[in-house]
Structures are given as C-alpha cells and as structure tokens.
C-alpha positions as CSV (number, residue, x, y, z in Angstrom):
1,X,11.4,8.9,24.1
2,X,9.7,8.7,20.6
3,X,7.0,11.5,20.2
4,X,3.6,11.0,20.0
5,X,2.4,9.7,16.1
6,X,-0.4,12.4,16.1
7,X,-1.4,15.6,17.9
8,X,-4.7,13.7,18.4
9,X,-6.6,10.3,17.5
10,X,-6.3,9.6,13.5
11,X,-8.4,7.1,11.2
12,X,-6.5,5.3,8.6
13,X,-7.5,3.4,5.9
14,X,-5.6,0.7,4.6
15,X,-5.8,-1.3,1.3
16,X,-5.1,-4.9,0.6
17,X,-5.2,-5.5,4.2
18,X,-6.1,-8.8,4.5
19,X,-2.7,-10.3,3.9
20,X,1.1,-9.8,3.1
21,X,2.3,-6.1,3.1
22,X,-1.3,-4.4,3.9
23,X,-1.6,-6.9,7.2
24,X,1.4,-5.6,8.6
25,X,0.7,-2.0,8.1
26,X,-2.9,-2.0,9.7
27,X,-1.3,-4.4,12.5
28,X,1.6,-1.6,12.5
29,X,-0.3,1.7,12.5
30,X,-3.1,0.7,15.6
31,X,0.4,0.2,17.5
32,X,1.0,3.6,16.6
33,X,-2.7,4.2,17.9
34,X,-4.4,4.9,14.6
35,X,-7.7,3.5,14.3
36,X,-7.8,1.5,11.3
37,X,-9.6,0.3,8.7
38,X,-9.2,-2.9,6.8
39,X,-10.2,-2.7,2.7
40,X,-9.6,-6.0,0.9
41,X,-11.5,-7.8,-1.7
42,X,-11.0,-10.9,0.5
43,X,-13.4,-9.7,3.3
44,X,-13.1,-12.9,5.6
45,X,-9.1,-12.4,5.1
46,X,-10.3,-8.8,6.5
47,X,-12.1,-9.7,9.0
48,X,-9.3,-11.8,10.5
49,X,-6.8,-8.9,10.7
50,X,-9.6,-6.9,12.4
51,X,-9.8,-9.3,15.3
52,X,-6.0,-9.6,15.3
53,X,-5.9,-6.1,15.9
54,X,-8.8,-5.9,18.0
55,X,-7.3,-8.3,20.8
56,X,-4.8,-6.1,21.1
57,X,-7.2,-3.6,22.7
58,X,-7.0,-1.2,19.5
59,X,-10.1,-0.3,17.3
60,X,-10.1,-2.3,13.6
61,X,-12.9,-2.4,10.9
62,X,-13.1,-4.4,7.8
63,X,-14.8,-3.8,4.8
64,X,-15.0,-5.9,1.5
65,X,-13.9,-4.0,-0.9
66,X,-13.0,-4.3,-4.9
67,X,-10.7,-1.1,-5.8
68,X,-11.6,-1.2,-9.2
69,X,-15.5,-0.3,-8.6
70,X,-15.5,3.1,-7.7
71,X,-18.4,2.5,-5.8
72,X,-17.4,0.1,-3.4
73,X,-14.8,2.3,-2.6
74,X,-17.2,5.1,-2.1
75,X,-19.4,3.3,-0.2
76,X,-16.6,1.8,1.6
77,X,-15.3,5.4,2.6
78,X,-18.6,6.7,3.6
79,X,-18.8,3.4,6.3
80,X,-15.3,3.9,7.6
81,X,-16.3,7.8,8.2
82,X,-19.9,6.4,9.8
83,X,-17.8,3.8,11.9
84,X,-14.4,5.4,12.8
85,X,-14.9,8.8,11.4
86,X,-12.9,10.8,8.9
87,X,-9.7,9.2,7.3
88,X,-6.7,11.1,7.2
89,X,-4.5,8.6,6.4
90,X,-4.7,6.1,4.1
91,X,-1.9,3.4,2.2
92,X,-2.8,1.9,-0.7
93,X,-1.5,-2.0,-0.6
94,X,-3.8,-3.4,-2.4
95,X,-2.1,-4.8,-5.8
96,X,-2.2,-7.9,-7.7
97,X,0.8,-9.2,-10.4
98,X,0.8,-11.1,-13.5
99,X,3.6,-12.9,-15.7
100,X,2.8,-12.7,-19.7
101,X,5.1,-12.8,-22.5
102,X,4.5,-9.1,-23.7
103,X,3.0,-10.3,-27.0
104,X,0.9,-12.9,-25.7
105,X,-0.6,-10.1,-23.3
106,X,-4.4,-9.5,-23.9
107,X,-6.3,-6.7,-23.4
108,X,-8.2,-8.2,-20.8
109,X,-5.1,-9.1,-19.1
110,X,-3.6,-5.3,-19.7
111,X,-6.7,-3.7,-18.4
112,X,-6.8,-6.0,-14.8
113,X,-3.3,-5.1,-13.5
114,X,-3.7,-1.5,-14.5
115,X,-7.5,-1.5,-13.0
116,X,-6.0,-3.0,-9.9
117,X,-2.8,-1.6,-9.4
118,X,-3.1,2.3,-11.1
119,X,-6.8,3.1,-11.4
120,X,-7.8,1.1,-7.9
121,X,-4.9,3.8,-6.4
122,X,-6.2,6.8,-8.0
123,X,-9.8,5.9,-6.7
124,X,-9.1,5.1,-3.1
125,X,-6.8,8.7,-3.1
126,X,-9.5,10.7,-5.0
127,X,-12.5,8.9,-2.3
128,X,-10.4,9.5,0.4
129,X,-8.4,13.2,-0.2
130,X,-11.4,15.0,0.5
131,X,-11.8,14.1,4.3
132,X,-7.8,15.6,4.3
133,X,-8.3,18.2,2.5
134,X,-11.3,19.4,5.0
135,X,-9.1,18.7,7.5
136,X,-6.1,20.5,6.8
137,X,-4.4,17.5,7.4
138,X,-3.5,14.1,5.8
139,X,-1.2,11.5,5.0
140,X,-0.9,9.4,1.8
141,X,1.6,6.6,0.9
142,X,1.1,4.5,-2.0
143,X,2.8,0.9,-2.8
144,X,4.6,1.0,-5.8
145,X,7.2,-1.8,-7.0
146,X,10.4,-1.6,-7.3
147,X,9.7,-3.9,-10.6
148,X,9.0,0.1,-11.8
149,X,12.1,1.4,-11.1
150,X,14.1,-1.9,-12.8
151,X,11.5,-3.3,-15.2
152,X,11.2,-6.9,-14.8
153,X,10.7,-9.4,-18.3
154,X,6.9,-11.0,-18.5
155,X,5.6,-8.3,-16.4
156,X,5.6,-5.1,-18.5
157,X,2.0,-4.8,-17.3
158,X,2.7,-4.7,-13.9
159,X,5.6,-2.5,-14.6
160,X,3.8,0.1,-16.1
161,X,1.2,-0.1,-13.6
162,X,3.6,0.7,-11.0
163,X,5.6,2.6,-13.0
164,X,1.8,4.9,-13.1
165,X,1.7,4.7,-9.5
166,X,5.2,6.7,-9.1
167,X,3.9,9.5,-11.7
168,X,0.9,9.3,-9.9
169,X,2.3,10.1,-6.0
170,X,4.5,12.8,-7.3
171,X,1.9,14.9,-8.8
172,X,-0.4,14.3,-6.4
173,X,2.2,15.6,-4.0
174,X,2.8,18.7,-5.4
175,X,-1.1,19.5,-5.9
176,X,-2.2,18.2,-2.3
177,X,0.9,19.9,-0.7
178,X,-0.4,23.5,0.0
179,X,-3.4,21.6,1.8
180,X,-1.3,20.4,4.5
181,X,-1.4,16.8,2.6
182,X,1.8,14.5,1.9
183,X,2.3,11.8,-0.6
184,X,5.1,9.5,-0.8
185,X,5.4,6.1,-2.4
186,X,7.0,3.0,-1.0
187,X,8.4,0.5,-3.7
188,X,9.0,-2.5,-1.7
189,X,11.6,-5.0,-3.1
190,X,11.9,-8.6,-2.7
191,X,9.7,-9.1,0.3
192,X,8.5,-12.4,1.8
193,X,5.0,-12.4,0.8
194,X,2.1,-14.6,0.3
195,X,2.3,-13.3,-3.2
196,X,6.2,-14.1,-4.0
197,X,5.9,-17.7,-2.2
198,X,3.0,-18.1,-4.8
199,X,5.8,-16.3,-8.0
200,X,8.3,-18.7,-6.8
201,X,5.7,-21.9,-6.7
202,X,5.0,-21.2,-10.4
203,X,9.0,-21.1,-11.3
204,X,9.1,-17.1,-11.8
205,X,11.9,-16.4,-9.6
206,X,14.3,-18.7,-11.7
207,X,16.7,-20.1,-8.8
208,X,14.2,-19.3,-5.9
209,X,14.0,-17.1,-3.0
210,X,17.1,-18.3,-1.0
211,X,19.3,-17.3,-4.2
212,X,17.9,-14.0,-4.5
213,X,18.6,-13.5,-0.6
214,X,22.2,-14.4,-1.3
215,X,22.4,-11.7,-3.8
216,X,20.3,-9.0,-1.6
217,X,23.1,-6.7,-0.1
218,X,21.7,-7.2,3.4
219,X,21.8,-10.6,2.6
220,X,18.0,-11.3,3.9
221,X,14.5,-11.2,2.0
222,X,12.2,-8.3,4.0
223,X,9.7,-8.6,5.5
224,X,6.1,-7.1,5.4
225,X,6.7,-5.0,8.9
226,X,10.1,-3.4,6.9
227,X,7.4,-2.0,4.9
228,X,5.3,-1.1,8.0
229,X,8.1,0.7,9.6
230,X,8.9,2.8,6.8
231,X,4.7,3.8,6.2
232,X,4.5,4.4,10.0
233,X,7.1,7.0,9.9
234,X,6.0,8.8,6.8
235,X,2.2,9.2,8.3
236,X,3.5,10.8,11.9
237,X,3.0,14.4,12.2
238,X,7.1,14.4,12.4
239,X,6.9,13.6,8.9
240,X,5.3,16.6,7.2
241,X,8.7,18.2,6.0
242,X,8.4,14.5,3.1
243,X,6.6,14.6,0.2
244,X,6.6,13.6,-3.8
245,X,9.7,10.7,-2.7
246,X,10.2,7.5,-3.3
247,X,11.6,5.7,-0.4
248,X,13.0,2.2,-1.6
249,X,12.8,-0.2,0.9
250,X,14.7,-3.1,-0.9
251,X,17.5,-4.2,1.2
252,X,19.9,-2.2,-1.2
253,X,18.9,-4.1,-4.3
254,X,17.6,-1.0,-5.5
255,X,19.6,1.9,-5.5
C-alpha cells in the first residue's frame, strides 16, 4: 500500500497551470490530496482547471497571475494563504519559448524569456519560501528544459533561461536544505504539449513530432502526467532524503 503523501493536509501552489505540463500537476497533486492552487496568466484557462479539479471532490483555486510582476505574485501568495492557507509546496510550470536566430535576437526579446522563464521562477520561490521556512517544511520543484542540458539552435534565449533555472534549484537547495526545504528540478523532454503542437505548426521541429518519437528510446513522446508523476513523488514527505538533482524525464533522450 502506498503511504500517505503528507503527515497532514498540504497547500500547493502551482504555476502555469492553466494548460500543458502545469494542468497535469495541479490535476495530479489534489489526487495526492494537496489543496491546490492554480497561477497562470491565462486566468479563464485557470479557472477551468479549478473546476476540473473541483468535480472531483478536491479543493482548487485560481488566480491570474503574471510571474514577471513581483506583485501579482505577492498578492497572489497572500490570497492563496487567505483562501487555502500557507503553501508548502509549490512547482514552477509556468514558462514560455521563443525561436530567433541568435543575432537577430533583440533585447526586448532576451529580456521576455529570461523575465518569464528565470526571474518569474526566482519570484514565485522567494514569495513562496517563507511560508516553508516557518514551517519547517516544504517542497520546491522547478521546470527546467532539457533544451538546457543539450542547447538547442534559435533558442539560445530559452536555453540560458533554463540553463539559470538549473543553477538556480541547486543553490537554492543547499541554502533552503537545513530548513527542512527541498529543491529539485524537472527538465522535461519532448513532451506532447500545447506548446510543441504550436513549435511543430510553425516548422521548428524539422521532420515533426512522429519522427522525433521514432528516435526517442521509449519510442513514444511523454506526456504531461509523466511529468506529474515524477513532481508528485518528489513533494511526498518520502522524498525528503532528494535535493539539488535534476531528474530528466525525457524518455532517455537525455542521458
């Protein structure tokens, strides 16, 4: 029999949870009997998840929320504590890509996928790590890309972002650790998202998805709950003894 998640009732926050990876992780973790709440800057896509999860009999909130304004992200943090009460958990999904020639990449351009991607993850953790750190107790896992591990050409924004996001979990780890905090990154790899279907509309994935499945090891593209699954285990209590890693889940594309 699979133990308990929690030694009593936790609050999670998740990120970018109106669609794609983010949806399946706030679906996944009110199964594991989290209450959760939904942060997206599309707060109708929001919305939708929360009554998804709320049929289910589990408790959902949604907030619109843009990561980049430290703000909203305050404010957002001080309703989910009003609401649900203290977060404990959170998983940053939120993220958005790009695909520029590196020299035709503006500054504009450069400063949007690192404001989304790096800074929008360092403000939900630094909003959110206090509530942990008062309670002894908490559970981080960021969503990297395993574009940082392997670089990918036209994206070397996005790269670095995520490439930030790695540095990022791994000191955070070791500073949050002696507070009875973990932080571990997930770098997904070719997962059937609303944002690939859109890559591979615009001719980014050269011979489309079904080509890159036949080259995949597991010879399958993943899904968003493969993501779940791995983000569920790492916020259980069982899962104290993991910090500072990077778990690939990437169907062994990534090794």
């Amino acid at each position: 029999m699979t133990p308990p998640a929690w030694d009593r009732p936790r609050v999670a926050v998740v990120t970018g949870a109106g669609s794609g990876i983010g949806r399946a992780v706030a679906l996944r973790l009110a199964e594991e009997g989290a209450r959760v709440a939904l942060l997206d800057l599309d707060g109708e896509a929001a919305e939708r998840v929360a009554a998804e999860i709320a049929s289910t009999g589990a408790t959902a909130v949604a907030l619109t929320v843009d990561v980049t304004d430290r703000a909203a992200v305050d404010a957002a943090v001080a309703g989910v504590c009003d609401r649900l009460g203290p977060p404990t958990i959170l998983v940053t999904s939120a993220g958005l890509d790009g695909f520029h020639p590196f020299l035709d990449i503006t500054e504009q351009q450069w400063d949007r996928i690192l404001g989304v991607n790096l800074t929008g993850t360092f403000q939900c953790c630094q909003a959110v790590a206090p509530h942990m750190v008062e309670d002894g107790w908490g559970r981080i896992v960021t969503i990297s890309s395993s574009s940082a591990q392997t670089g990918n050409p036209l994206m070397t924004h996005y790269s670095a972002a995520k490439a930030g996001v790695v540095g990022f979990t791994k000191a955070l780890a070791l500073e949050l650790g002696p507070r009875g905090i973990t932080v571990n990154t997930v770098p997904p790899g070719f997962v059937d998202t609303p944002m690939l279907r859109k890559t591979e509309s615009r001719g980014f994935l050269g011979d489309g998805i079904d080509h890159h499945q036949a080259t995949t090891p597991v010879r399958r593209v993943g899904r968003p709950e493969d993501i779940a699954a791995a983000c569920a285990y790492l916020v259980r209590d069982e899962a104290g003894y993991i910090t500072g890693q990077i778990i690939g889940v990437n169907g062994g594309r990534t090794t």
